[in-house]
TIRO-2110 file (N, C-alpha, C; in Angstrom, 1 decimal):
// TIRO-2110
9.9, -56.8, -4.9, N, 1, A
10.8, -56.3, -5.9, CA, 1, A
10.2, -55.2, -6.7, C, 1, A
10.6, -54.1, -6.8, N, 2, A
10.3, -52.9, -7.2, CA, 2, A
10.1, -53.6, -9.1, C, 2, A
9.0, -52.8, -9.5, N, 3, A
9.1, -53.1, -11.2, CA, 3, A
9.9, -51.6, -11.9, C, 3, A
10.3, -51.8, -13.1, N, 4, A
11.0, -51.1, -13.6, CA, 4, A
10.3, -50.5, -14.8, C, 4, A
10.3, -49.1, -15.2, N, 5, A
9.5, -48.7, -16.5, CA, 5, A
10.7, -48.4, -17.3, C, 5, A
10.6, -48.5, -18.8, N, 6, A
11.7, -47.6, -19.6, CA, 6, A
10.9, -46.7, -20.4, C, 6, A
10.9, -45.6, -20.7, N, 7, A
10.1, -44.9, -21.6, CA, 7, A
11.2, -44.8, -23.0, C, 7, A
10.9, -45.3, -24.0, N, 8, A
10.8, -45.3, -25.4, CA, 8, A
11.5, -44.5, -26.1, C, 8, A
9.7, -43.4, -26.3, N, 9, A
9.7, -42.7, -26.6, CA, 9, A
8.5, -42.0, -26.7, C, 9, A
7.7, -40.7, -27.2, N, 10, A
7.2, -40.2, -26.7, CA, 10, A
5.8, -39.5, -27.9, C, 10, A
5.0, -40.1, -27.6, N, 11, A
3.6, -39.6, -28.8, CA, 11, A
2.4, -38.8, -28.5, C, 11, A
1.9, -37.9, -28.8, N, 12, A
0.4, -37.2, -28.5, CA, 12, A
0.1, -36.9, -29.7, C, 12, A
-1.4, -36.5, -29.0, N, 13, A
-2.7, -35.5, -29.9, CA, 13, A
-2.9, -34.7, -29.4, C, 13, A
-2.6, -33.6, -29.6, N, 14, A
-2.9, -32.7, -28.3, CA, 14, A
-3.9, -31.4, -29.7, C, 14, A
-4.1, -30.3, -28.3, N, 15, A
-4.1, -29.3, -29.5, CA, 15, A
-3.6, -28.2, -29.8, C, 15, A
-2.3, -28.4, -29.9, N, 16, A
-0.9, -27.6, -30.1, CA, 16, A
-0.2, -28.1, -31.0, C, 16, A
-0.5, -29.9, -31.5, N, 17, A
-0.2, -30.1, -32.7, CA, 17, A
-0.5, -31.8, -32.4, C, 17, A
0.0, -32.7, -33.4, N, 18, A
0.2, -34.1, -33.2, CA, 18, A
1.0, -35.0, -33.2, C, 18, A
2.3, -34.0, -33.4, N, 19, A
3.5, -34.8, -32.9, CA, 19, A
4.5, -33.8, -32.0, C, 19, A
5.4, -34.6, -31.4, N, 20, A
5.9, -34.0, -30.5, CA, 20, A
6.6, -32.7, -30.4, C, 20, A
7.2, -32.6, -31.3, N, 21, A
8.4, -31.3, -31.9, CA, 21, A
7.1, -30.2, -31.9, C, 21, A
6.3, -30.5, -33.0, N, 22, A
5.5, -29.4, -33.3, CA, 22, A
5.0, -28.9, -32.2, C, 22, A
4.2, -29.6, -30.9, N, 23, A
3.3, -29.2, -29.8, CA, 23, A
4.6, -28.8, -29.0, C, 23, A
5.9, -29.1, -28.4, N, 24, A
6.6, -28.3, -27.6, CA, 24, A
6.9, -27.0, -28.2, C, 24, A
7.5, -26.9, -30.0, N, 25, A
7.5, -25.7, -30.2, CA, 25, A
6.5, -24.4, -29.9, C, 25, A
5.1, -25.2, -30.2, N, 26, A
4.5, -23.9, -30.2, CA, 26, A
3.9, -23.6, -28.2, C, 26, A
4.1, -24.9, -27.5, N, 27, A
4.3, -24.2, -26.6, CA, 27, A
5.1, -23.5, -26.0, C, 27, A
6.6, -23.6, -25.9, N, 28, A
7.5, -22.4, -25.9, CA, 28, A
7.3, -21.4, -26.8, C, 28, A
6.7, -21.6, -27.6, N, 29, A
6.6, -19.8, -28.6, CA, 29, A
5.1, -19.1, -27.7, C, 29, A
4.6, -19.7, -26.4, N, 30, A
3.5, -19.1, -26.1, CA, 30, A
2.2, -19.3, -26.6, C, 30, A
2.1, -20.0, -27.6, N, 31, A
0.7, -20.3, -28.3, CA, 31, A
-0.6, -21.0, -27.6, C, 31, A
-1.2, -20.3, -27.6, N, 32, A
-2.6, -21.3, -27.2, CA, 32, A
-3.3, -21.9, -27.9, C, 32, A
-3.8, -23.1, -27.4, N, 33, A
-5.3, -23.5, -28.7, CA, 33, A
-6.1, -23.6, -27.9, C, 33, A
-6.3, -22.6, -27.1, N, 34, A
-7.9, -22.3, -26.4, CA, 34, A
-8.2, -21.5, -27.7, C, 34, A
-9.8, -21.8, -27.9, N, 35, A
-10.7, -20.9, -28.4, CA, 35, A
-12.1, -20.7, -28.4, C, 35, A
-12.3, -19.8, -28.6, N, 36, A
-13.9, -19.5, -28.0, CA, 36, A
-14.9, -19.8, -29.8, C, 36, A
-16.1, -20.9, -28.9, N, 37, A
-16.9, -21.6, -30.1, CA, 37, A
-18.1, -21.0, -30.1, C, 37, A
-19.2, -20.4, -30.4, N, 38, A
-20.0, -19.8, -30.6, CA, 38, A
-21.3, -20.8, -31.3, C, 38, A
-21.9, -20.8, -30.0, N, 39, A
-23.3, -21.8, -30.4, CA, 39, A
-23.9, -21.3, -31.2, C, 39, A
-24.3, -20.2, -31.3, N, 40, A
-25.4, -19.6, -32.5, CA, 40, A
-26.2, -19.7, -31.8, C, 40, A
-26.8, -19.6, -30.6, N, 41, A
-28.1, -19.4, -29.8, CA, 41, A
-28.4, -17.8, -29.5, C, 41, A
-27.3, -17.4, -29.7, N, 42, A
-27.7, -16.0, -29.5, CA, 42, A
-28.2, -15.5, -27.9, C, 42, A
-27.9, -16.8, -27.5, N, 43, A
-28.2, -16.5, -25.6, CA, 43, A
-27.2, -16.2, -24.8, C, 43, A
-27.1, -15.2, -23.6, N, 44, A
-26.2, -15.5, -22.9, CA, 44, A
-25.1, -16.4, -22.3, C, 44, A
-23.7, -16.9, -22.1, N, 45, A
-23.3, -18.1, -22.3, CA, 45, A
-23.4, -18.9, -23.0, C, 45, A
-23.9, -18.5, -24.2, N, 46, A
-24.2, -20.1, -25.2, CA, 46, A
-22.5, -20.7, -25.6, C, 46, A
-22.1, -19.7, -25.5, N, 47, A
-20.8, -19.9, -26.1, CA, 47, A
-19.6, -20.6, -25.5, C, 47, A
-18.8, -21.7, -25.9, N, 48, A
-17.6, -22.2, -25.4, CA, 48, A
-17.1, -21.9, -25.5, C, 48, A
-15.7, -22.7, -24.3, N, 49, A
-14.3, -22.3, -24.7, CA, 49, A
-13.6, -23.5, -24.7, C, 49, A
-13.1, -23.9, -25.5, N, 50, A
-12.7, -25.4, -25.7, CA, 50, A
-10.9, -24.9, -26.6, C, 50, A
-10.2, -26.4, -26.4, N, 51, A
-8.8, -26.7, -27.0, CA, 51, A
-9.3, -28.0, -27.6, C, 51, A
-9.5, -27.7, -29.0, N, 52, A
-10.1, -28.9, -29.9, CA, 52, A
-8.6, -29.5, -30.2, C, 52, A
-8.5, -31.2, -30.3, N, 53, A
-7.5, -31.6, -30.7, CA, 53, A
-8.3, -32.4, -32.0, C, 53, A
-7.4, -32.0, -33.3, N, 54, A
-8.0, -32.6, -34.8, CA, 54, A
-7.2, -33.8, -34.8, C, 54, A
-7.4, -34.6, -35.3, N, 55, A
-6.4, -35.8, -36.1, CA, 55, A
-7.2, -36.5, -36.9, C, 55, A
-6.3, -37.1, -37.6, N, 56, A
-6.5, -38.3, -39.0, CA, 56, A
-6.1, -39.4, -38.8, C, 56, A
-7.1, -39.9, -38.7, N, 57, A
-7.3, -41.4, -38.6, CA, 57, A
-5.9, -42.7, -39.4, C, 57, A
-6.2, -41.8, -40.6, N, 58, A
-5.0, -42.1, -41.5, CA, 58, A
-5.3, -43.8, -41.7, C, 58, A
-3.9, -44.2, -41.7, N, 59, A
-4.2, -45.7, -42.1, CA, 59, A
-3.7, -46.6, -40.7, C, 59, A
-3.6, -45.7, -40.1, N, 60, A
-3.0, -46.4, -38.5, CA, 60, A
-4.3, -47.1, -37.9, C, 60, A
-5.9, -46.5, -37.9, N, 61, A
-7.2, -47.4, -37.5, CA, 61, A
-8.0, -47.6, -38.4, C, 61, A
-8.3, -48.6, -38.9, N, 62, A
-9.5, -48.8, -40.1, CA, 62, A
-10.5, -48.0, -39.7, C, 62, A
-11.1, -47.4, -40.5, N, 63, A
-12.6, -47.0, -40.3, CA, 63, A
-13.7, -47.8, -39.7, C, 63, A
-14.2, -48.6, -40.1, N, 64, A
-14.8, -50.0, -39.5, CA, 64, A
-14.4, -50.1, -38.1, C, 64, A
-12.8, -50.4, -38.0, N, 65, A
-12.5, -50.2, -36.1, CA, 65, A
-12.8, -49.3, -35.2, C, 65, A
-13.2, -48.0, -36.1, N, 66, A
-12.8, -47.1, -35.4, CA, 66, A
-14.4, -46.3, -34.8, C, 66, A
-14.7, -47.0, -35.9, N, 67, A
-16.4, -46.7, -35.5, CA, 67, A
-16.6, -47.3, -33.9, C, 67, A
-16.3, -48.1, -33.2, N, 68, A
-16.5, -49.1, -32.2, CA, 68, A
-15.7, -48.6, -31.3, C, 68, A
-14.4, -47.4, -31.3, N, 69, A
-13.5, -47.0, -30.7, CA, 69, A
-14.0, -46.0, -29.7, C, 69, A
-13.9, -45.9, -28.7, N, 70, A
-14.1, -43.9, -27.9, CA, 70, A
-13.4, -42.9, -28.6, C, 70, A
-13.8, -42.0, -28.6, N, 71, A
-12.3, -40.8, -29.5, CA, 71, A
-11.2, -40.8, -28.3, C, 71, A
-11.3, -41.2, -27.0, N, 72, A
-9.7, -41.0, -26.2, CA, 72, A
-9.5, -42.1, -26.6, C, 72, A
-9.7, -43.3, -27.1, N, 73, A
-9.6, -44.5, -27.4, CA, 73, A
-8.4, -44.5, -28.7, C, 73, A
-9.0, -43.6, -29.6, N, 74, A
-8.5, -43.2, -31.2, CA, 74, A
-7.3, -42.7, -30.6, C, 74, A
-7.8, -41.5, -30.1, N, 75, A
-6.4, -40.5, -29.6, CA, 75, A
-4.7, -41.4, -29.4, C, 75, A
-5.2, -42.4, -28.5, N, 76, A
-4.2, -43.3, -27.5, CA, 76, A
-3.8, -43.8, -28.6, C, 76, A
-4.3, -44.6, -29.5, N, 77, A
-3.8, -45.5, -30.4, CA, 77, A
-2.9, -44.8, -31.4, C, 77, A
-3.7, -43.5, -31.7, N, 78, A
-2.5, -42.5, -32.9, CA, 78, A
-1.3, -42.1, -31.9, C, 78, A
-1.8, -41.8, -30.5, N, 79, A
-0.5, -41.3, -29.7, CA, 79, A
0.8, -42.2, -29.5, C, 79, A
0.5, -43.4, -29.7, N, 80, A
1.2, -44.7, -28.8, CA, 80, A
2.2, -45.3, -30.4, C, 80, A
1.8, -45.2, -31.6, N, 81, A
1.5, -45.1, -33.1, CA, 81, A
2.6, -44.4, -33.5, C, 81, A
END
């Protein structure tokens, strides 16, 4: 017997924003959150290029829990939240 999913509704972290509206808007307005991070080594390649995703822990994970969490861990829990 086939199992059945229903989807909800719909949460991320991304780095285009942290809730849903925001991160589609700015991806149809074309926006990127690639950026280039600059090690300070002053060597060739030292430098990245990364899409940092920010969030706030807020009151959704205790601090104490959160210590003990992975950050995709954090992520899931604010996403799902």
């Amino acid at each position: 017997m086939p199992r059945r999913v229903f989807v909800t509704g719909m949460g991320l972290v991304s780095p285009l924003g942290n809730d849903v509206a925001q991160a589609f808007e700015r991806l149809y307005a074309g926006e990127s959150a690639v950026r280039r991070v600059n090690s300070g080594s002053g060597l060739p390649g030292g430098d990245a290029i990364v899409a940092p995703a920010t969030f706030e822990l807020g009151d959704v994970i205790p601090r104490a829990r959160a210590r003990f969490m992975a950050r995709a861990s954090q992520m899931a829990v604010l996403g799902a939240g």
